[in-house]
TORKOL-4160 file (C-alpha; in steps of 0.2 Angstrom, whole numbers, padded with zeros to 4 digits, m for minus):
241
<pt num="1" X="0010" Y="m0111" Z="m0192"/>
<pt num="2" X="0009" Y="m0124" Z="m0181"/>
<pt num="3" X="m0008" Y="m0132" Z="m0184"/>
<pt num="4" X="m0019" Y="m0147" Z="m0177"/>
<pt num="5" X="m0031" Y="m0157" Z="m0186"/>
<pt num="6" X="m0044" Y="m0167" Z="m0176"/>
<pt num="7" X="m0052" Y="m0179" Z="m0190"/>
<pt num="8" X="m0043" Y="m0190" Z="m0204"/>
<pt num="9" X="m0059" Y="m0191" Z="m0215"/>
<pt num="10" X="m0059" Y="m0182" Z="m0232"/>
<pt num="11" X="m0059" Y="m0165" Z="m0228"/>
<pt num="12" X="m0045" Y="m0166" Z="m0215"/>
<pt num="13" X="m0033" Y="m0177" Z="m0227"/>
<pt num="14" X="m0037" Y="m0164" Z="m0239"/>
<pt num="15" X="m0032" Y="m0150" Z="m0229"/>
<pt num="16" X="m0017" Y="m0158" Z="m0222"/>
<pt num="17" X="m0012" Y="m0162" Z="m0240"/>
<pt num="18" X="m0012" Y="m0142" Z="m0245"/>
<pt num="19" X="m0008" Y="m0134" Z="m0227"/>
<pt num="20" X="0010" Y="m0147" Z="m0228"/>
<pt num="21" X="0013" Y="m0144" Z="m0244"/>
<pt num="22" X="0014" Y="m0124" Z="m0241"/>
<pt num="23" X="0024" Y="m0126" Z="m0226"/>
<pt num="24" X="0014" Y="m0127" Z="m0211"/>
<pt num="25" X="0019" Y="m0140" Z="m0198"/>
<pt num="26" X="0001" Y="m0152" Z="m0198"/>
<pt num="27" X="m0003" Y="m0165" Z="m0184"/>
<pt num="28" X="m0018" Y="m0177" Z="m0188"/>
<pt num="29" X="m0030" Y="m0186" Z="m0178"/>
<pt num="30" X="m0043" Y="m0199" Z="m0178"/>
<pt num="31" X="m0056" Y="m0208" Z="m0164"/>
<pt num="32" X="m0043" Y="m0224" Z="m0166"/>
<pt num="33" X="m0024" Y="m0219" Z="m0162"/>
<pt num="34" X="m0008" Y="m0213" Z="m0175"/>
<pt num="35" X="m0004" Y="m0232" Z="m0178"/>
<pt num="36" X="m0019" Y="m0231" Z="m0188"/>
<pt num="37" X="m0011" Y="m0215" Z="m0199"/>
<pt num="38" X="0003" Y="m0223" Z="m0206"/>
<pt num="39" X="m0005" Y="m0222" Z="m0225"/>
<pt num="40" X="m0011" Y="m0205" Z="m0221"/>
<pt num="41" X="0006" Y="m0198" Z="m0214"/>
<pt num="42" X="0014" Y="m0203" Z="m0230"/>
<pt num="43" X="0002" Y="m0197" Z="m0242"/>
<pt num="44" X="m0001" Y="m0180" Z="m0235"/>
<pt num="45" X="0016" Y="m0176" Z="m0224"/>
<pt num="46" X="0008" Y="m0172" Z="m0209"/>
<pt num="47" X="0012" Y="m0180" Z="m0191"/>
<pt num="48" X="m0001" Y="m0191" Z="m0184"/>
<pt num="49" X="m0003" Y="m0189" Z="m0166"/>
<pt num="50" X="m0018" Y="m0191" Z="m0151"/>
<pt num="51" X="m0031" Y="m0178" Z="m0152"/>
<pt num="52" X="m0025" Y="m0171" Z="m0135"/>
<pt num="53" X="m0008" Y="m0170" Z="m0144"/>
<pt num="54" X="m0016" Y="m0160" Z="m0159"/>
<pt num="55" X="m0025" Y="m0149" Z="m0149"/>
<pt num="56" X="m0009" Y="m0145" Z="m0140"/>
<pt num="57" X="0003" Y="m0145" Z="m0155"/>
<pt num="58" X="m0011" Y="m0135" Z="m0165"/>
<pt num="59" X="m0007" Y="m0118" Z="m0157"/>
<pt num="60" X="m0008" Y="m0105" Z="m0172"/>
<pt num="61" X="m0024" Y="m0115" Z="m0177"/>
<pt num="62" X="m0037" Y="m0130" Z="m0175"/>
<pt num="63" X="m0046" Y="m0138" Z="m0187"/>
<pt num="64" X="m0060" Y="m0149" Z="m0179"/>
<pt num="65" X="m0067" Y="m0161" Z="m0194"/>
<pt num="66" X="m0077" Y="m0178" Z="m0188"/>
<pt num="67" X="m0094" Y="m0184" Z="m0191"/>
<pt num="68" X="m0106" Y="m0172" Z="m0181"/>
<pt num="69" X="m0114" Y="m0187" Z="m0171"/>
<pt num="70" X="m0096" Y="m0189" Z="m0165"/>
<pt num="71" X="m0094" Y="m0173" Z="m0159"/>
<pt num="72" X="m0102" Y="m0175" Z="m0142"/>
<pt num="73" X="m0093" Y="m0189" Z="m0137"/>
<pt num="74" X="m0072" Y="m0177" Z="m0141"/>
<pt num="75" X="m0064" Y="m0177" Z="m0122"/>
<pt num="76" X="m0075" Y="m0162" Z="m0111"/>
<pt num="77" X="m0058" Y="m0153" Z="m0110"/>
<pt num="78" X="m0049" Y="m0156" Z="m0124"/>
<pt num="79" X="m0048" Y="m0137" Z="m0129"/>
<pt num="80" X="m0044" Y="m0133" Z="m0112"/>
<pt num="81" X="m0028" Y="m0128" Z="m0114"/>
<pt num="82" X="m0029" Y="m0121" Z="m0133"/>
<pt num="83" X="m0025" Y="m0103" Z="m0131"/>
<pt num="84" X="m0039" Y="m0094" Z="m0132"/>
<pt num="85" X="m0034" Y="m0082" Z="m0150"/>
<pt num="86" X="m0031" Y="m0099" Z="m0156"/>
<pt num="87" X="m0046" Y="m0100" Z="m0170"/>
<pt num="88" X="m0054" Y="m0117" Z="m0169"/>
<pt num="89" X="m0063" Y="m0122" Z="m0189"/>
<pt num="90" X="m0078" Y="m0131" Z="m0189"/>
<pt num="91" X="m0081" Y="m0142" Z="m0207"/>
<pt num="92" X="m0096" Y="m0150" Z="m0202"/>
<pt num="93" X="m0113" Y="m0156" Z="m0210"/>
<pt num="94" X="m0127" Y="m0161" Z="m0204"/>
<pt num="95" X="m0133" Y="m0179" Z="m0213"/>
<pt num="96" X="m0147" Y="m0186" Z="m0202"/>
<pt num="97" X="m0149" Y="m0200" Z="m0214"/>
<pt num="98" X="m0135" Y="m0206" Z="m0218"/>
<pt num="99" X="m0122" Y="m0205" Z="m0203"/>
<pt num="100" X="m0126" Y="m0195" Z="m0190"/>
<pt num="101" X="m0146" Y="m0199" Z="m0185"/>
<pt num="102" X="m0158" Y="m0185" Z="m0180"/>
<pt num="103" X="m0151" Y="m0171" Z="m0169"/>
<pt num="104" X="m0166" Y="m0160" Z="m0159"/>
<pt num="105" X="m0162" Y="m0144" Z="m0162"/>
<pt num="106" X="m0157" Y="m0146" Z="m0180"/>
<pt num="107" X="m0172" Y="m0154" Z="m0185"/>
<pt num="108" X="m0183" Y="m0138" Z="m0179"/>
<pt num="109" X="m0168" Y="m0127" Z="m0183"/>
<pt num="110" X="m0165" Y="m0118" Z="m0166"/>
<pt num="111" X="m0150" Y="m0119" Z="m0168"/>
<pt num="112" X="m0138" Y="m0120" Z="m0185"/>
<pt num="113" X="m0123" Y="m0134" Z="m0188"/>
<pt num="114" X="m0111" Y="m0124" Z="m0180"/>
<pt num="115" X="m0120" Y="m0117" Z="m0165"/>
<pt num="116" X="m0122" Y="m0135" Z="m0162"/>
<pt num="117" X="m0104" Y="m0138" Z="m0162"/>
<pt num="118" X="m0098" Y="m0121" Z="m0151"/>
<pt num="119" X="m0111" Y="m0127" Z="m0139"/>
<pt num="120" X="m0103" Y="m0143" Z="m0137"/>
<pt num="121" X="m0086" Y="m0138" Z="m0140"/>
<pt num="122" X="m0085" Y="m0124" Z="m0127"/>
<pt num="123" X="m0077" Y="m0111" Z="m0138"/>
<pt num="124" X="m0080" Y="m0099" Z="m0152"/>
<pt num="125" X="m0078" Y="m0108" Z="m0170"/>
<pt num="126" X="m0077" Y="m0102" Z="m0187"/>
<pt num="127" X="m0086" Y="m0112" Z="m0201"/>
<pt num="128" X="m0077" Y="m0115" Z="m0216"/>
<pt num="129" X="m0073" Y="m0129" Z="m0229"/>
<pt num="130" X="m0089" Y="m0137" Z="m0225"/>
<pt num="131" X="m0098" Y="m0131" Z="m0241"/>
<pt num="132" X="m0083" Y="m0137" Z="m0255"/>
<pt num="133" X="m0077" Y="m0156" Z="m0260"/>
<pt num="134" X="m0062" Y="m0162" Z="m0253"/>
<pt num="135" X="m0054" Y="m0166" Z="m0270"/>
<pt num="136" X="m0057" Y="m0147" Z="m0274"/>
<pt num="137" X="m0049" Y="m0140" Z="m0260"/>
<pt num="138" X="m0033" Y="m0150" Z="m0267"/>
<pt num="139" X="m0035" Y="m0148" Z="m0285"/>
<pt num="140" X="m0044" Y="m0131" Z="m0287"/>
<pt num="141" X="m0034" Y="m0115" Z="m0278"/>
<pt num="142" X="m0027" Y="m0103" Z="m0288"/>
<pt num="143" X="m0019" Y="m0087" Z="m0288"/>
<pt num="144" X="m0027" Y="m0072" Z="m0280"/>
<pt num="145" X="m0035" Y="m0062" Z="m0295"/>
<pt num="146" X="m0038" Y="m0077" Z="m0306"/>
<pt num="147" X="m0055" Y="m0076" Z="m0315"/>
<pt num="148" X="m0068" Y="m0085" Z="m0307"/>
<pt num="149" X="m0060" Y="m0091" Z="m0292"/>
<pt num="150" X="m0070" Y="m0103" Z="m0282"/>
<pt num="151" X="m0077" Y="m0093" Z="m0266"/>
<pt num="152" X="m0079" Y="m0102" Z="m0245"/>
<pt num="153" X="m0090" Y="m0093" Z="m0235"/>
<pt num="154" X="m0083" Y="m0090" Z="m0219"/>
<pt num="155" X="m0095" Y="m0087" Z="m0203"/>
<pt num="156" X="m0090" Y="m0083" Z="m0186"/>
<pt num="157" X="m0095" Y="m0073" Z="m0168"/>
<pt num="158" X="m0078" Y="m0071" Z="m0166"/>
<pt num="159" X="m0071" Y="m0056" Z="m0178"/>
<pt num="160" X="m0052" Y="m0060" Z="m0176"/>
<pt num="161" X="m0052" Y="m0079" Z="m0178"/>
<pt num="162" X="m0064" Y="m0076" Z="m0193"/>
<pt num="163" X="m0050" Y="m0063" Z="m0199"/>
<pt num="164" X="m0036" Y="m0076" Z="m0197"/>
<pt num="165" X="m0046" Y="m0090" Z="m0205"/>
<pt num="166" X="m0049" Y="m0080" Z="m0220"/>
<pt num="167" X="m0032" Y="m0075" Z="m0223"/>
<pt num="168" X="m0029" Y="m0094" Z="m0227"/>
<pt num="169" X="m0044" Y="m0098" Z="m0238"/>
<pt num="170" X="m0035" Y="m0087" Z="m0247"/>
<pt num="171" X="m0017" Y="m0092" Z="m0245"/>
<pt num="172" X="m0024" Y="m0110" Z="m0249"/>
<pt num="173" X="m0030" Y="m0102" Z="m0267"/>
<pt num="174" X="m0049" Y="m0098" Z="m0264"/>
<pt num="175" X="m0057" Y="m0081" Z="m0259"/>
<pt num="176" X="m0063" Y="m0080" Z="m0243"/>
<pt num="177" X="m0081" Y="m0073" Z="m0241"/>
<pt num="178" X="m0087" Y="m0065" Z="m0224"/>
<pt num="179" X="m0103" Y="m0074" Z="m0222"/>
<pt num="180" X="m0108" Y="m0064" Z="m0206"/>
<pt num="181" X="m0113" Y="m0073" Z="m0188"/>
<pt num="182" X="m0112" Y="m0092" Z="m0184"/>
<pt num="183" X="m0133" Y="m0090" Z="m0183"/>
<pt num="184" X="m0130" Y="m0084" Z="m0198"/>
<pt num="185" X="m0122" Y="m0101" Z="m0206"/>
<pt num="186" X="m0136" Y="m0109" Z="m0211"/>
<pt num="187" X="m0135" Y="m0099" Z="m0228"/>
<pt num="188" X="m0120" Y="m0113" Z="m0232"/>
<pt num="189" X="m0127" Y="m0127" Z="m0225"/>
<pt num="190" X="m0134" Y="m0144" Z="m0235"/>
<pt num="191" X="m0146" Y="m0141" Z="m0246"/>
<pt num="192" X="m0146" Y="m0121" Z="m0250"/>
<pt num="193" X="m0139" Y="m0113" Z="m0267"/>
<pt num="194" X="m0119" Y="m0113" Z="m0261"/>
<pt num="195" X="m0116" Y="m0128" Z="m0255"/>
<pt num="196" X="m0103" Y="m0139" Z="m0266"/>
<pt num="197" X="m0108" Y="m0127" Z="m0279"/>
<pt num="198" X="m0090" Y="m0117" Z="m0282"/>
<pt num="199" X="m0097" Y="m0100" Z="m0283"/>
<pt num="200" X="m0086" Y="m0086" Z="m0288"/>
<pt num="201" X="m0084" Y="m0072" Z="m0274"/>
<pt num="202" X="m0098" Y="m0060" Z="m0282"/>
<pt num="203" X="m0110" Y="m0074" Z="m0285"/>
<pt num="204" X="m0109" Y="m0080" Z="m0268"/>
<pt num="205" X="m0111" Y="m0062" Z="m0261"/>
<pt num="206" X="m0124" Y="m0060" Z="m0270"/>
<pt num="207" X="m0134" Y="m0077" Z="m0266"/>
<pt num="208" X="m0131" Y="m0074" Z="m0247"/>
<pt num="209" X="m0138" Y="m0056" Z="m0247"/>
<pt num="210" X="m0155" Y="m0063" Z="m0258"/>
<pt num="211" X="m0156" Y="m0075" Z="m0242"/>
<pt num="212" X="m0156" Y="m0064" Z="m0227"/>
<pt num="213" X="m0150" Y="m0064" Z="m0212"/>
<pt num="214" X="m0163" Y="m0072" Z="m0201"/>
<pt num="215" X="m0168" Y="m0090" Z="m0209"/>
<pt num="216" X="m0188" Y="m0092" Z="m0210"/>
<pt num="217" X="m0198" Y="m0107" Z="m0207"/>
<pt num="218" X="m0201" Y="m0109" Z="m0225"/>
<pt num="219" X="m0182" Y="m0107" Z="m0230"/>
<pt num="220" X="m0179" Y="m0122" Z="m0216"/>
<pt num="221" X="m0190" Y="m0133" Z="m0222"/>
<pt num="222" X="m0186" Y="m0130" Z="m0241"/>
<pt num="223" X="m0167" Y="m0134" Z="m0237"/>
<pt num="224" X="m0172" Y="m0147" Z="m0227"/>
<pt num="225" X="m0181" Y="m0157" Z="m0241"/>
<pt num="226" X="m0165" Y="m0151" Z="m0252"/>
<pt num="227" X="m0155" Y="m0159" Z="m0241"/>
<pt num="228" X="m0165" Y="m0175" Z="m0238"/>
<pt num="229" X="m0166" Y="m0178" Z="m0257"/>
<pt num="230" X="m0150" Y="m0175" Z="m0259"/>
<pt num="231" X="m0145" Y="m0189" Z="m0245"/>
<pt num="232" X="m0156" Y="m0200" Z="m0256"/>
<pt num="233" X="m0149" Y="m0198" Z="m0269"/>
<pt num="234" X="m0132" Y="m0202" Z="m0263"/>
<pt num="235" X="m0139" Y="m0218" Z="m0253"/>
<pt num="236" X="m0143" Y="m0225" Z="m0272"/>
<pt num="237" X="m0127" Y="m0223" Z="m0278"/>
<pt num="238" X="m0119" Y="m0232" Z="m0262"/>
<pt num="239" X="m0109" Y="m0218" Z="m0256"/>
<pt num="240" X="m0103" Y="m0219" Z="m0237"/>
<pt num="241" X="m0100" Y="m0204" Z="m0226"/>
């Protein structure tokens, strides 16, 4: 497949890494130009381009993967020629303290992560890869039917992209999980039971069904103070986003 990746960070490296490596043609992006890819074209094969050129090169599939604050600020038409079967991931997280400041609707929970994002973006997305390290996605898939196979929930309006996408969860080495509607995504956002925690396909199953469909007030506001803690926690051992 031909596929573009609009983000350099941790998660896109990653994915370039694993997507190259089984034989897809990659072109990477980042906010400041290819001359700034050289270390990343060598260490995960991929071809560092514009993001217009990896949004046009990335026919069979998009990968959208930068800080969410930075999401508003993409070009206004830079899926504009994208086919539209072309299914176009979101990996993003929301980390109001740390990086990406607070976001209105997100705080009250109107809207979930991705919603967010499609709104912006203009097209349907699928959320995926948002809930698992980097380094996992390189140094964790395994073959189909190996025990305890790490699980991505997969969440999506649009039934054939979410189809598409799930086939390469799995050809990357994890079982993909139908996680239902893009509303329905909070379920693997910061803060609840899945995220970064590698459940097996069952187990994440079942956690997503003893959640519901439809997230309350009190589920908001007990990921939330998940979440914030968690930020905290990562702002005293120095980490970065």
């Amino acid at each position: 497949m031909n596929i573009g990746i609009i983000g350099a960070g941790h998660i896109g490296s990653a994915l370039a890494v694993r997507l190259t490596g089984l034989g897809h043609h990659v072109y990477i992006a980042n906010s400041r130009g290819p001359e700034t890819l050289k270390d990343v074209e060598q260490k995960t094969g991929a071809q560092a381009v514009t993001a217009e050129e990896a949004a046009r090169r990335g026919t069979d599939l998009i990968v959208v993967t930068i800080p969410l604050k930075n999401i508003p600020n993409l070009p206004k038409d830079l899926l504009a020629s994208v086919p539209r079967e072309t299914p176009i991931i979101d990996t993003s997280n929301y980390y109001p303290m740390l990086r990406d400041g607070k976001i209105a609707e997100l705080e009250t929970g109107s809207l979930t992560e991705s919603e967010w994002v499609q709104q912006h973006l203009g097209r349907p997305v699928v959320k995926v890869f948002n809930n698992i390290y980097a380094h996992h996605i390189v140094e964790k898939g395994q073959p189909k039917g190996t025990p305890g196979r790490i699980s991505l929930p997969v969440a999506s309006d649009d039934a054939a992209a979410k189809q598409k996408v799930m086939q390469l969860v799995d050809e990357l080495g994890f079982d993909a999980v139908d996680a239902g509607t893009l509303h329905q995504s909070w379920r693997q956002q910061p803060g609840t039971p899945s995220y970064g925690a590698d459940m097996p396909a069952d187990k994440l199953r079942e956690n997503l069904a003893s959640l519901g469909t439809e997230r309350t007030e009190a589920q908001h506001a007990e990921y939330k103070a998940n979440h914030a803690q968690q930020e905290k926690a990562m702002a005293a051992q120095g980490i970065k986003l």
